[in-house]
PDB file with one MODEL, atoms N, CA, C and O in Angstrom:
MODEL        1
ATOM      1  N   UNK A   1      -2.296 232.454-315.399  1.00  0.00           N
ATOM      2  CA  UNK A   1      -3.683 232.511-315.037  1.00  0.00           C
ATOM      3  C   UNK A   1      -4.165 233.949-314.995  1.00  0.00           C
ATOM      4  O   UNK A   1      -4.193 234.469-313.879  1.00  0.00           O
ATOM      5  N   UNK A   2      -4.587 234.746-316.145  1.00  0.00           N
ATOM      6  CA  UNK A   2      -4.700 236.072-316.406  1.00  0.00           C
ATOM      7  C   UNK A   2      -6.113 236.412-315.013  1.00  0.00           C
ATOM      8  O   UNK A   2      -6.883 235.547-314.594  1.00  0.00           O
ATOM      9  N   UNK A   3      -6.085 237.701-314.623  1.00  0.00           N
ATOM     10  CA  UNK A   3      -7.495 237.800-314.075  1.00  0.00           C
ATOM     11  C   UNK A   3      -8.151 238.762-315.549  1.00  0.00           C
ATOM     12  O   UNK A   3      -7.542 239.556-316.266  1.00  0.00           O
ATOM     13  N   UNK A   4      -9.657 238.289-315.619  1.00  0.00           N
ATOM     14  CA  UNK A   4     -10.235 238.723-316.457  1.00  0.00           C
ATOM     15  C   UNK A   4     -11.749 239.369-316.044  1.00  0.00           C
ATOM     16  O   UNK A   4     -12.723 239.646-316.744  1.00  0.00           O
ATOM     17  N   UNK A   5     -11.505 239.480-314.613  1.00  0.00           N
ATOM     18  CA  UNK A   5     -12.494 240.250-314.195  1.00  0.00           C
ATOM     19  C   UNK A   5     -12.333 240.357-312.359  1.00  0.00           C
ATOM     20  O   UNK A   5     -11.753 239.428-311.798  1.00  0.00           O
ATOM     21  N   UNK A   6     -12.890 241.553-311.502  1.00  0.00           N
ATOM     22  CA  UNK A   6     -12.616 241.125-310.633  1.00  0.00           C
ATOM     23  C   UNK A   6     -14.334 242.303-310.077  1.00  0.00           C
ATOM     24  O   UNK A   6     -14.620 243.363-310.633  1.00  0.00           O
ATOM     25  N   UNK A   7     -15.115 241.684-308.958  1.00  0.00           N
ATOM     26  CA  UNK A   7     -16.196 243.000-308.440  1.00  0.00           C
ATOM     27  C   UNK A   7     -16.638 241.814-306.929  1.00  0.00           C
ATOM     28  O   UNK A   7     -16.885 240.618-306.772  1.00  0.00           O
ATOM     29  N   UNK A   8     -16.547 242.866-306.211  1.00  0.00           N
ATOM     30  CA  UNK A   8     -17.448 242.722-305.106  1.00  0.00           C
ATOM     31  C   UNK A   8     -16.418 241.681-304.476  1.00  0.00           C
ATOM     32  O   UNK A   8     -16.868 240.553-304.276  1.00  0.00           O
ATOM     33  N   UNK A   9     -14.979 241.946-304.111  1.00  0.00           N
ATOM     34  CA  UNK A   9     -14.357 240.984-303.795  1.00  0.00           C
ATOM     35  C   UNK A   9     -13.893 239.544-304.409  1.00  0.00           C
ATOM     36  O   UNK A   9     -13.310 238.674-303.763  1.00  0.00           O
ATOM     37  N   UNK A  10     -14.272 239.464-305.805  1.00  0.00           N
ATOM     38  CA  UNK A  10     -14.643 237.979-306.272  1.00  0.00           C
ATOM     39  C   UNK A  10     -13.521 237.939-307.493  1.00  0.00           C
ATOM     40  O   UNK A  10     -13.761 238.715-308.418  1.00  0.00           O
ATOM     41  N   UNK A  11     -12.470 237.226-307.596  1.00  0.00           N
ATOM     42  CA  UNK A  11     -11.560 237.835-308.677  1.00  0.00           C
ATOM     43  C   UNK A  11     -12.035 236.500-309.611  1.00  0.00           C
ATOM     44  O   UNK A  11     -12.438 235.491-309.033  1.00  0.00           O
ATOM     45  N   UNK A  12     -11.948 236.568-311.391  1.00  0.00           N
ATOM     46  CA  UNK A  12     -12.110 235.812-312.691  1.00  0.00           C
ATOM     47  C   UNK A  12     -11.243 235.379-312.826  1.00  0.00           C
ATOM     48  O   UNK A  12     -10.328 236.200-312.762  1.00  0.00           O
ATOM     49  N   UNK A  13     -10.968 234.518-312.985  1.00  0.00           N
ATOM     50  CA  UNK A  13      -9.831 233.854-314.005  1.00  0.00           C
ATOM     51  C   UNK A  13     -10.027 233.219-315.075  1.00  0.00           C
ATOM     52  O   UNK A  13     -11.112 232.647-315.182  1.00  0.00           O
ATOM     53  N   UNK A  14      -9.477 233.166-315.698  1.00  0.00           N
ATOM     54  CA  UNK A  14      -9.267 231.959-317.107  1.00  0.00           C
ATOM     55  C   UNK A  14      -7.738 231.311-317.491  1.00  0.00           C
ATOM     56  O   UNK A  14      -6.848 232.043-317.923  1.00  0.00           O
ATOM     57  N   UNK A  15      -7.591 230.210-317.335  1.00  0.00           N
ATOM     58  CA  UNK A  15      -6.604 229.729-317.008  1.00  0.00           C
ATOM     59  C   UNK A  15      -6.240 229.691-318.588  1.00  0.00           C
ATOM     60  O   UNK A  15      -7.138 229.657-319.429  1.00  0.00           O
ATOM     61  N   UNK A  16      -4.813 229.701-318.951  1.00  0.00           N
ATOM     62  CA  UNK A  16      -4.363 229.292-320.270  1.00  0.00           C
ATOM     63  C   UNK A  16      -4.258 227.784-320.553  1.00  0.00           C
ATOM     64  O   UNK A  16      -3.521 227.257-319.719  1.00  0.00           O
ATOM     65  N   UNK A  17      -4.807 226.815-321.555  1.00  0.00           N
ATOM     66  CA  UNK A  17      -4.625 225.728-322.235  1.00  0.00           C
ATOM     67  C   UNK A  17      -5.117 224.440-320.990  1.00  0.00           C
ATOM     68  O   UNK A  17      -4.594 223.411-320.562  1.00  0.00           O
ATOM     69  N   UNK A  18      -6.424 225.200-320.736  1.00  0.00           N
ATOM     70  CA  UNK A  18      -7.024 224.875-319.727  1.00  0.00           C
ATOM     71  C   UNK A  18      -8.228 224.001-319.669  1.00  0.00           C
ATOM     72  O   UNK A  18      -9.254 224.121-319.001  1.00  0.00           O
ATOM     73  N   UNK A  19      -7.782 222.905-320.707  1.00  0.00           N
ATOM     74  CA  UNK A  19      -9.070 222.480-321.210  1.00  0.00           C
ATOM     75  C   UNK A  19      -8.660 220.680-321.244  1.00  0.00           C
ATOM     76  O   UNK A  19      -9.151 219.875-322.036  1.00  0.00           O
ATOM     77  N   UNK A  20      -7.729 220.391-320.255  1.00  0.00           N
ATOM     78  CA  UNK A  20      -7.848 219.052-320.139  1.00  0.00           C
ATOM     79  C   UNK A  20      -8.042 218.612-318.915  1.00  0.00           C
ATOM     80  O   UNK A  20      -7.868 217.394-318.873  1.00  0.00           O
ATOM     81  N   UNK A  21      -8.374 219.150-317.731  1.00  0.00           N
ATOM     82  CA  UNK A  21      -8.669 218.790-316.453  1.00  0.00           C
ATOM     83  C   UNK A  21     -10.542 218.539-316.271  1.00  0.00           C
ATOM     84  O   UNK A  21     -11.279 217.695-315.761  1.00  0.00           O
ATOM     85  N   UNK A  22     -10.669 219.626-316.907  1.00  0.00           N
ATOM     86  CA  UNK A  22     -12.024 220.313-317.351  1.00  0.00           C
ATOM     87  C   UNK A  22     -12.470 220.307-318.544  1.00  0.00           C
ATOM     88  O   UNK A  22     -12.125 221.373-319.053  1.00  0.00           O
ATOM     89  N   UNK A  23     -13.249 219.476-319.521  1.00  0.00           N
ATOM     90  CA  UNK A  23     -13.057 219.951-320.802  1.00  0.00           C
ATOM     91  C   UNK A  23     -13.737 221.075-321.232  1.00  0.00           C
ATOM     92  O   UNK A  23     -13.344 221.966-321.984  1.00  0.00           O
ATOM     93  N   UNK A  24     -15.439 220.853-320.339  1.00  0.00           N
ATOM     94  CA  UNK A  24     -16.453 221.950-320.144  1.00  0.00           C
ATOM     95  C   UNK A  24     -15.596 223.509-320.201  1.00  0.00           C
ATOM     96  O   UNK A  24     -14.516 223.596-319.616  1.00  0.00           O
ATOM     97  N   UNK A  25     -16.156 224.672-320.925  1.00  0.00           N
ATOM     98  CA  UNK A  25     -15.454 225.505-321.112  1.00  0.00           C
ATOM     99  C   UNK A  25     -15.884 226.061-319.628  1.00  0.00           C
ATOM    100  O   UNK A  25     -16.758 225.368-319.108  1.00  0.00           O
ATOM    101  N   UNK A  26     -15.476 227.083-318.915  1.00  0.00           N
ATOM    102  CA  UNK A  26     -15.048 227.139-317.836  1.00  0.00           C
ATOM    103  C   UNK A  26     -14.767 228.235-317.138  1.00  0.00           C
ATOM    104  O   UNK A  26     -14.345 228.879-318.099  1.00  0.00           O
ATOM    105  N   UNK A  27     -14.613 229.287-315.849  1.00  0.00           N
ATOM    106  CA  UNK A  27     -13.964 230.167-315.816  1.00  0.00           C
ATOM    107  C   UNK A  27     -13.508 229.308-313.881  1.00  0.00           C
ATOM    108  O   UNK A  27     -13.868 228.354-313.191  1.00  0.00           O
ATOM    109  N   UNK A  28     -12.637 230.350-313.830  1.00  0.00           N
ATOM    110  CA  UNK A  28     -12.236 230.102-311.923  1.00  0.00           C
ATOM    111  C   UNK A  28     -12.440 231.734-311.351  1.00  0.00           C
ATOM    112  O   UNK A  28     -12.035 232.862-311.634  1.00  0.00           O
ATOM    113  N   UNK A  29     -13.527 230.930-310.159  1.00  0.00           N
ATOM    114  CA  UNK A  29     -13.940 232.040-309.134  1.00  0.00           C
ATOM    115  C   UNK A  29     -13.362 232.315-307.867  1.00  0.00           C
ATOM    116  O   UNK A  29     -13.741 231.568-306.966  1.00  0.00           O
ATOM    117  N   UNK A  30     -12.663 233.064-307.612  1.00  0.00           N
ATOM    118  CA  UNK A  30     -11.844 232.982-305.864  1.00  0.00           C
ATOM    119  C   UNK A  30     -12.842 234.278-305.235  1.00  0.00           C
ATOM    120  O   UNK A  30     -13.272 235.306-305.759  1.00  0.00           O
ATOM    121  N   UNK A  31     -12.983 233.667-303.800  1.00  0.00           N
ATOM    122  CA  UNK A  31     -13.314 234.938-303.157  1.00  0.00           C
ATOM    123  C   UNK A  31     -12.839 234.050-301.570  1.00  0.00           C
ATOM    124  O   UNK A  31     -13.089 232.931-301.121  1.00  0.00           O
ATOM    125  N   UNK A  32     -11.933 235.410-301.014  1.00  0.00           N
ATOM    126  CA  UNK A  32     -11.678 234.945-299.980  1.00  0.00           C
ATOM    127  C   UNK A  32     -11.029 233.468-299.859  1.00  0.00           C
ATOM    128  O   UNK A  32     -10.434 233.045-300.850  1.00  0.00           O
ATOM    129  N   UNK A  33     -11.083 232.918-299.073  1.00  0.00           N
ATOM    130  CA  UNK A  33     -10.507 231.352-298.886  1.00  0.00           C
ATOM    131  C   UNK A  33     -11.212 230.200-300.134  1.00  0.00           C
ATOM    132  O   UNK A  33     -10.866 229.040-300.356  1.00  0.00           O
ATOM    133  N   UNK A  34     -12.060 230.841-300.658  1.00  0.00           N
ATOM    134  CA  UNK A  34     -13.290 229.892-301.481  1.00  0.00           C
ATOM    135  C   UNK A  34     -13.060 230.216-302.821  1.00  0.00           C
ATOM    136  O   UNK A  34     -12.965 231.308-303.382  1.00  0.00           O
ATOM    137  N   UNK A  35     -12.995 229.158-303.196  1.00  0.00           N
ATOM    138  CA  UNK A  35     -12.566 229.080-305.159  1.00  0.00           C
ATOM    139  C   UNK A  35     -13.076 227.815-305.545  1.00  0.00           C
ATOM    140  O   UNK A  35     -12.923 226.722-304.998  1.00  0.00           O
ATOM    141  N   UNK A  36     -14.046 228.292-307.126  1.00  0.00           N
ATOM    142  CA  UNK A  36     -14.594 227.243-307.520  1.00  0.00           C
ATOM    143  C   UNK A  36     -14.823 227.363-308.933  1.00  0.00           C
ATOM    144  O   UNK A  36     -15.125 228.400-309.523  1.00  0.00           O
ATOM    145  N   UNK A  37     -14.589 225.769-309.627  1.00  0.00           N
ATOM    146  CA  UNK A  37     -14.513 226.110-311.406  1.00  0.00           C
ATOM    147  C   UNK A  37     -16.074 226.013-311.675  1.00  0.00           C
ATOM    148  O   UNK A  37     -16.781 225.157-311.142  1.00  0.00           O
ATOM    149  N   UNK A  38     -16.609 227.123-312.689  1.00  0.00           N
ATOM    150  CA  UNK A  38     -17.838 227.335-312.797  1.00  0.00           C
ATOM    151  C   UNK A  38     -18.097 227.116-314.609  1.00  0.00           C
ATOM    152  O   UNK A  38     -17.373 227.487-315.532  1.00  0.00           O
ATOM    153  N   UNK A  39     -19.266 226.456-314.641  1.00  0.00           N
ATOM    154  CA  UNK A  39     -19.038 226.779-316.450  1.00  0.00           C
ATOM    155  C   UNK A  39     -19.465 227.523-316.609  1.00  0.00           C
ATOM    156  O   UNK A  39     -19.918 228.250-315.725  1.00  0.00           O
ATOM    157  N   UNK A  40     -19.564 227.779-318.115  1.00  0.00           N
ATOM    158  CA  UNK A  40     -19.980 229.042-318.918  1.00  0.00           C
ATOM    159  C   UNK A  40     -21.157 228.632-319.085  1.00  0.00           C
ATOM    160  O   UNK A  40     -21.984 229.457-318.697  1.00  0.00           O
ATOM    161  N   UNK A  41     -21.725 227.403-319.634  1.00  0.00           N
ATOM    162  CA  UNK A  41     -22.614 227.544-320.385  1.00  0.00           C
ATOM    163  C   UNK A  41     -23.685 227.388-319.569  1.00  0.00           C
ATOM    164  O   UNK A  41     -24.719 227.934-319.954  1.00  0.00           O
ATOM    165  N   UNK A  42     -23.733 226.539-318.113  1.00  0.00           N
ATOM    166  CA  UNK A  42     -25.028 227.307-316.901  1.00  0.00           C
ATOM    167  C   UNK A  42     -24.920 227.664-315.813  1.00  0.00           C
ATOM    168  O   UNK A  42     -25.745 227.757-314.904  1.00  0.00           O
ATOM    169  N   UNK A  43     -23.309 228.000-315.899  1.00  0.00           N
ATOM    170  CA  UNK A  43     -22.867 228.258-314.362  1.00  0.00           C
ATOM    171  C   UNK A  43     -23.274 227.494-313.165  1.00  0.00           C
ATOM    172  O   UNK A  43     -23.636 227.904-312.062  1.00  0.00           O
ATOM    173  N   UNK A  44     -23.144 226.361-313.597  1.00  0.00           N
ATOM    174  CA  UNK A  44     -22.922 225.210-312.494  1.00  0.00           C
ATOM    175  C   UNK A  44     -21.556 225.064-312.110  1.00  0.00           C
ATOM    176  O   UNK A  44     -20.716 225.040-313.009  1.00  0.00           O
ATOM    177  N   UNK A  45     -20.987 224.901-310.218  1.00  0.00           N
ATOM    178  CA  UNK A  45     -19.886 224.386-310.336  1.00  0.00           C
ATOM    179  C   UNK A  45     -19.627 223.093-310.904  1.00  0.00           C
ATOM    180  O   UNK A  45     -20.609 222.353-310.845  1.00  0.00           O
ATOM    181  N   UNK A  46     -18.770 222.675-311.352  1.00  0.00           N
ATOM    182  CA  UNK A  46     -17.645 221.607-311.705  1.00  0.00           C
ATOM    183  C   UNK A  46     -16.980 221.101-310.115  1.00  0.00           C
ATOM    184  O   UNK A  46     -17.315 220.068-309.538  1.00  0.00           O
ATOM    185  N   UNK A  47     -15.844 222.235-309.539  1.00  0.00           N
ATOM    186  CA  UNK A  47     -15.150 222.100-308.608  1.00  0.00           C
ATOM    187  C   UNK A  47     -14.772 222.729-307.862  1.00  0.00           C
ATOM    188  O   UNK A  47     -14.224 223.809-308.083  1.00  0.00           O
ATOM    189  N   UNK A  48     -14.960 222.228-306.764  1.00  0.00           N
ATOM    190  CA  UNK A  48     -14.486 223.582-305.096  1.00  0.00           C
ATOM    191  C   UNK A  48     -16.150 224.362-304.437  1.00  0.00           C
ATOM    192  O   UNK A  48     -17.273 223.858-304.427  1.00  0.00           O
ATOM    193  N   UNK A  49     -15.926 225.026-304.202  1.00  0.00           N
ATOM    194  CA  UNK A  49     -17.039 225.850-303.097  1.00  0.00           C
ATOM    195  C   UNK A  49     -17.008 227.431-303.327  1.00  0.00           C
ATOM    196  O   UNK A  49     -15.979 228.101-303.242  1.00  0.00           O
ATOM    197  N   UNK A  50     -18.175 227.898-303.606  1.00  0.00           N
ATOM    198  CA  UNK A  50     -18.253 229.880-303.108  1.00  0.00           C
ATOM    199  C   UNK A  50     -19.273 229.420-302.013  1.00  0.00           C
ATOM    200  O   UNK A  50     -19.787 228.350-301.686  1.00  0.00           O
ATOM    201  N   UNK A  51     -19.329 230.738-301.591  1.00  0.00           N
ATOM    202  CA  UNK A  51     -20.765 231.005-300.968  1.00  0.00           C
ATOM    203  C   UNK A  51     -21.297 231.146-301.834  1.00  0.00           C
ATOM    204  O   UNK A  51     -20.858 231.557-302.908  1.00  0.00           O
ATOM    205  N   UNK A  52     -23.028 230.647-301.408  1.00  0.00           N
ATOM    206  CA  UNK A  52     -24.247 230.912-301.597  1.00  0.00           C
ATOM    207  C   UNK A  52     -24.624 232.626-302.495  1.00  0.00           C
ATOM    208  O   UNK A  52     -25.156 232.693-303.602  1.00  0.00           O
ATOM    209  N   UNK A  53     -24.241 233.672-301.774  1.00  0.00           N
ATOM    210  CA  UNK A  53     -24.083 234.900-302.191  1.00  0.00           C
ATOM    211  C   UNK A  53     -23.267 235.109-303.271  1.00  0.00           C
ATOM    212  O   UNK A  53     -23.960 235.564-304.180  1.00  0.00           O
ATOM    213  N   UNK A  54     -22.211 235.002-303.577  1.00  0.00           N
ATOM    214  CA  UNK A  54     -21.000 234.949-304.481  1.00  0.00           C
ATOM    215  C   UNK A  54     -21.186 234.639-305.969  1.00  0.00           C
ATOM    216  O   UNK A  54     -20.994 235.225-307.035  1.00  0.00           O
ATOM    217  N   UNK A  55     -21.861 232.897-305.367  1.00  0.00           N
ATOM    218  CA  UNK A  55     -22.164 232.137-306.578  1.00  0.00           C
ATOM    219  C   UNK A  55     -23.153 232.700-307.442  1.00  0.00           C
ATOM    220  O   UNK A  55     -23.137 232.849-308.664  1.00  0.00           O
ATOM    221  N   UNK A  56     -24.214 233.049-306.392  1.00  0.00           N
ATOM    222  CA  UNK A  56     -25.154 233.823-307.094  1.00  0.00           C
ATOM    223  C   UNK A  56     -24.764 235.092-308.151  1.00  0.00           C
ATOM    224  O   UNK A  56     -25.453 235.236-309.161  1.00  0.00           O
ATOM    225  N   UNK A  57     -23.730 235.924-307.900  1.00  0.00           N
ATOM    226  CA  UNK A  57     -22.942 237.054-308.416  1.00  0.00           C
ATOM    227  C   UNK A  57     -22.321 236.645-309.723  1.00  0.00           C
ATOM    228  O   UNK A  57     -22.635 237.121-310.814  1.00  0.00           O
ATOM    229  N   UNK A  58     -21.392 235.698-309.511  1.00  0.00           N
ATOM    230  CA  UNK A  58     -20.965 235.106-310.411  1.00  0.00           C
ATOM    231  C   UNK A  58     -21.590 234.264-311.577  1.00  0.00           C
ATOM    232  O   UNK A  58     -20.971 234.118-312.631  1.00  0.00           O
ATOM    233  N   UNK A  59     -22.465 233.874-311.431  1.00  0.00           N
ATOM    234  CA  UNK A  59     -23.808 232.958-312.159  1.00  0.00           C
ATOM    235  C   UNK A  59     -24.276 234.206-312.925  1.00  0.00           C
ATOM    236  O   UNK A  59     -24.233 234.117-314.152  1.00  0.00           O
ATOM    237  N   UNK A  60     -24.690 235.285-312.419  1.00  0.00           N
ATOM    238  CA  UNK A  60     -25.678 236.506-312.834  1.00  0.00           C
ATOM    239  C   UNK A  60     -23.839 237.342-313.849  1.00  0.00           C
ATOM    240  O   UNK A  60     -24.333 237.828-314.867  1.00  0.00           O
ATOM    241  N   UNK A  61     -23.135 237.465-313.881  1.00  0.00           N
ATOM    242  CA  UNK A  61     -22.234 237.717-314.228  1.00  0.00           C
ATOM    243  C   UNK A  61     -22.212 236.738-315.456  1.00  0.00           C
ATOM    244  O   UNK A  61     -22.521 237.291-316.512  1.00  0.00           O
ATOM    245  N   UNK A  62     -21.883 235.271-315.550  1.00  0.00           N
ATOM    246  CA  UNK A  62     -21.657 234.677-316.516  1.00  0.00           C
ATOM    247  C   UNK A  62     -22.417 234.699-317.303  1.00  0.00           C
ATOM    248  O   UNK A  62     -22.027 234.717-318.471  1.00  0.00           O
ATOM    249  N   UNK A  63     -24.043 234.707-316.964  1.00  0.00           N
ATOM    250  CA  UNK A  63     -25.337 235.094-317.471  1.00  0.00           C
ATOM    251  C   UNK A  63     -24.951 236.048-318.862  1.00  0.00           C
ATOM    252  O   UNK A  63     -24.971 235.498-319.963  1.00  0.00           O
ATOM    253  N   UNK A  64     -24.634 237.359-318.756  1.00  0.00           N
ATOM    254  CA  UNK A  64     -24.832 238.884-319.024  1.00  0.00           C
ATOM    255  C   UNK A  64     -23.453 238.658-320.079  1.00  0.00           C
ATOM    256  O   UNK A  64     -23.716 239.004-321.230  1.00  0.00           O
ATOM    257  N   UNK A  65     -21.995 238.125-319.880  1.00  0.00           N
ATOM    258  CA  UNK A  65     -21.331 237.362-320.764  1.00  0.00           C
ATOM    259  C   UNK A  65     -20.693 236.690-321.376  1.00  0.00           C
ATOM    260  O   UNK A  65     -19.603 236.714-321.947  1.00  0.00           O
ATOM    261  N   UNK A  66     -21.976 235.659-321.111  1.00  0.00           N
ATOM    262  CA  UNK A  66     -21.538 234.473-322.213  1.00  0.00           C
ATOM    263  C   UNK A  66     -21.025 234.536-323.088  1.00  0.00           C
ATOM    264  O   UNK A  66     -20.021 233.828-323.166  1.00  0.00           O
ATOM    265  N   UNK A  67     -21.418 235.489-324.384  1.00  0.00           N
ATOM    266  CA  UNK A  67     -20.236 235.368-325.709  1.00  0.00           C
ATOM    267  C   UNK A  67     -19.386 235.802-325.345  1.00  0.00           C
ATOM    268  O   UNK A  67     -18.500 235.262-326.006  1.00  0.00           O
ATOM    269  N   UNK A  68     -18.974 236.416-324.746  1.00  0.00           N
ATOM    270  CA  UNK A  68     -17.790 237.081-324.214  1.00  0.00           C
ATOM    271  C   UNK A  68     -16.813 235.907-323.341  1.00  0.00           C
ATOM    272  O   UNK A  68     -15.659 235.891-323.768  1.00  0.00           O
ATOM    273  N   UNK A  69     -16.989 235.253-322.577  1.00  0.00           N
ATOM    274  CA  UNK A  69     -16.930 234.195-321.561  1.00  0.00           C
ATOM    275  C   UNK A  69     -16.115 233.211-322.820  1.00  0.00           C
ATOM    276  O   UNK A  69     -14.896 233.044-322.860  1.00  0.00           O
ATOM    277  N   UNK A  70     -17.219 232.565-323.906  1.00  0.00           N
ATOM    278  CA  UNK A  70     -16.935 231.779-324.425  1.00  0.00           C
ATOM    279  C   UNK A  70     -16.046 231.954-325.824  1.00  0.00           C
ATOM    280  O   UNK A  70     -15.417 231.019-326.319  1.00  0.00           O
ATOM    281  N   UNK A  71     -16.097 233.443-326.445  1.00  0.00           N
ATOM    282  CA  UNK A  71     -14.747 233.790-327.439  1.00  0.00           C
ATOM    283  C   UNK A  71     -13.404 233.630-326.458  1.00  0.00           C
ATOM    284  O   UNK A  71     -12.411 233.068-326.919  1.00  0.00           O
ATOM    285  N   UNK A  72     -13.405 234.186-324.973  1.00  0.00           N
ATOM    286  CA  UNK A  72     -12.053 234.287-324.120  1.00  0.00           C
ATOM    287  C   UNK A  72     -11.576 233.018-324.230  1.00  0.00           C
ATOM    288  O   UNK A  72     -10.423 232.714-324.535  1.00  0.00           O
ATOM    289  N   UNK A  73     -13.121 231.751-323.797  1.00  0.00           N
ATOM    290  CA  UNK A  73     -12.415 230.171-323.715  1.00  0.00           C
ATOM    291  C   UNK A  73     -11.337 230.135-325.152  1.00  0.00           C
ATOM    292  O   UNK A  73     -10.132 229.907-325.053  1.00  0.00           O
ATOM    293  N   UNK A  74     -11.846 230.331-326.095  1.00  0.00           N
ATOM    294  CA  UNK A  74     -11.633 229.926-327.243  1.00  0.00           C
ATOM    295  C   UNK A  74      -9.899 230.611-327.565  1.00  0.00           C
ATOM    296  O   UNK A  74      -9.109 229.890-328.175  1.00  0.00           O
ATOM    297  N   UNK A  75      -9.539 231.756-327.183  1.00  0.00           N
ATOM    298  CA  UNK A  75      -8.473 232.526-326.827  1.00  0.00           C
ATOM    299  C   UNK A  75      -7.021 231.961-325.983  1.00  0.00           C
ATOM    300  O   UNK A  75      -5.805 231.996-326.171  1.00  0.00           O
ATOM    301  N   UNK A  76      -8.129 231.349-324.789  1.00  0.00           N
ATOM    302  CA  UNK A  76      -6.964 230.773-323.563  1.00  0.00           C
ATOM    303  C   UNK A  76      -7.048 229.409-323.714  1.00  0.00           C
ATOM    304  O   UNK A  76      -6.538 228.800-322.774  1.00  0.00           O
ATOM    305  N   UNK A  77      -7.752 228.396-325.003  1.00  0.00           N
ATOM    306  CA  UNK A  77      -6.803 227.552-324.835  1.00  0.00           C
ATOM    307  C   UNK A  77      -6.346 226.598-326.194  1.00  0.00           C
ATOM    308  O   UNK A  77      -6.382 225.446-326.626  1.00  0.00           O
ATOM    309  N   UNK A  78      -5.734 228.468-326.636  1.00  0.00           N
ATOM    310  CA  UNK A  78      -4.932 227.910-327.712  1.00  0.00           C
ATOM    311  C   UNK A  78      -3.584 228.736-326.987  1.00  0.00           C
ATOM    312  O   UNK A  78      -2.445 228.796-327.449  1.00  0.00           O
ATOM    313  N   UNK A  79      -3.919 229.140-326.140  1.00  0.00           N
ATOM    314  CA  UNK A  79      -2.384 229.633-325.492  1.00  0.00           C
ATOM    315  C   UNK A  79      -2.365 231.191-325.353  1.00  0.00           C
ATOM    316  O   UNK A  79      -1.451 231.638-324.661  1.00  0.00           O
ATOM    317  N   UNK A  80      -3.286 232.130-325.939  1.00  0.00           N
ATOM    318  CA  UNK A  80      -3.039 233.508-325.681  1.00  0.00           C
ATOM    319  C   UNK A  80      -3.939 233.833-324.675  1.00  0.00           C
ATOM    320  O   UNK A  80      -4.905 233.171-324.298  1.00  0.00           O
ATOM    321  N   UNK A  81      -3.487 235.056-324.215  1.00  0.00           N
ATOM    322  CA  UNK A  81      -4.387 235.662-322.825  1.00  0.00           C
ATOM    323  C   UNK A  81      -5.885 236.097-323.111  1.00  0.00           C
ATOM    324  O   UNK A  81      -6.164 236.486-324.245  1.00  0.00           O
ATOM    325  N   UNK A  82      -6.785 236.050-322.199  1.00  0.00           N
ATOM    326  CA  UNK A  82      -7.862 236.586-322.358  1.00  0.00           C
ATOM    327  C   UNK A  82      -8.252 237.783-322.493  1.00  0.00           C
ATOM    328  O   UNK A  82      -7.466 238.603-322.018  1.00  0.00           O
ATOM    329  N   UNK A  83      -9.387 238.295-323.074  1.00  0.00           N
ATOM    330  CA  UNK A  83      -9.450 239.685-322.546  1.00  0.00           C
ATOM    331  C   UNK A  83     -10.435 240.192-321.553  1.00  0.00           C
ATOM    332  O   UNK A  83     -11.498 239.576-321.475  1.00  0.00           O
ATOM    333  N   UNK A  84     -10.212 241.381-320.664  1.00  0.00           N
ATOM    334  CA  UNK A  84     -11.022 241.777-319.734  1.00  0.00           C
ATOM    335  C   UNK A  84     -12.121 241.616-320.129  1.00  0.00           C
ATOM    336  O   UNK A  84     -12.457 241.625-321.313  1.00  0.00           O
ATOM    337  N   UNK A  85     -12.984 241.409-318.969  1.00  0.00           N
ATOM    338  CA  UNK A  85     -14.358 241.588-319.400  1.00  0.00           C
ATOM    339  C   UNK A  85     -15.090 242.519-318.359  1.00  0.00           C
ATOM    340  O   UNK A  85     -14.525 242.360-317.277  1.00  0.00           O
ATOM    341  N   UNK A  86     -15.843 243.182-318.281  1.00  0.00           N
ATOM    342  CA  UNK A  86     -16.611 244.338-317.401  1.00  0.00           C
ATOM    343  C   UNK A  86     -17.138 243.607-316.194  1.00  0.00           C
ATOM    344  O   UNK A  86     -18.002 242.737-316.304  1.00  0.00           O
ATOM    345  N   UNK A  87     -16.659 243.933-315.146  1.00  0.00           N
ATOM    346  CA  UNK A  87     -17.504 243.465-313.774  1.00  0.00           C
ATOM    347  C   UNK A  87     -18.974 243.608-313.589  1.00  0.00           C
ATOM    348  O   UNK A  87     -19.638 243.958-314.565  1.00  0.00           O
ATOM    349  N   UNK A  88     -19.529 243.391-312.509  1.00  0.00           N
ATOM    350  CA  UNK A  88     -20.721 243.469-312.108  1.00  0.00           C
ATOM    351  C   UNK A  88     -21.292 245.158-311.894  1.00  0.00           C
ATOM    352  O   UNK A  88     -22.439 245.377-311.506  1.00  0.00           O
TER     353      UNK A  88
ENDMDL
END
């Protein structure tokens, strides 16, 4: 589960071959005790809880990149790692 971004306390993930629980392409948000699968394409959760504040961060984050977001999906789940992407 590479991190592929981390700001303001809030670490990215993209899980490898991560596309049968979820098919929606996808990233995972942890902050603190709170982790939640968010999509790419409107940053709605799927699953789990952020705060209110967070989500907002993360939403405005997925916003800014999407192609970026969605070449990584395309990366992690054929099995190779993602690449960083620039924080907030």
């Amino acid at each position: 589960m590479p991190i592929i971004s981390m700001f303001y306390g809030i670490i990215i993930r993209m899980y490898l071959l991560d596309n049968k629980q979820h098919s929606l392409p996808h990233i995972h948000a942890k902050y603190a005790e709170f982790e939640a699968s968010i999509t790419i394409k409107d940053g709605e959760i799927i699953a789990g809880e952020l705060p209110r504040k967070q989500l907002r961060l993360v939403q405005a984050w997925v916003e800014l990149y999407k192609d970026e977001l969605l070449a990584n999906w395309e990366i992690a789940i054929s099995g190779e790692n993602p690449y960083k992407i620039r924080p907030l």
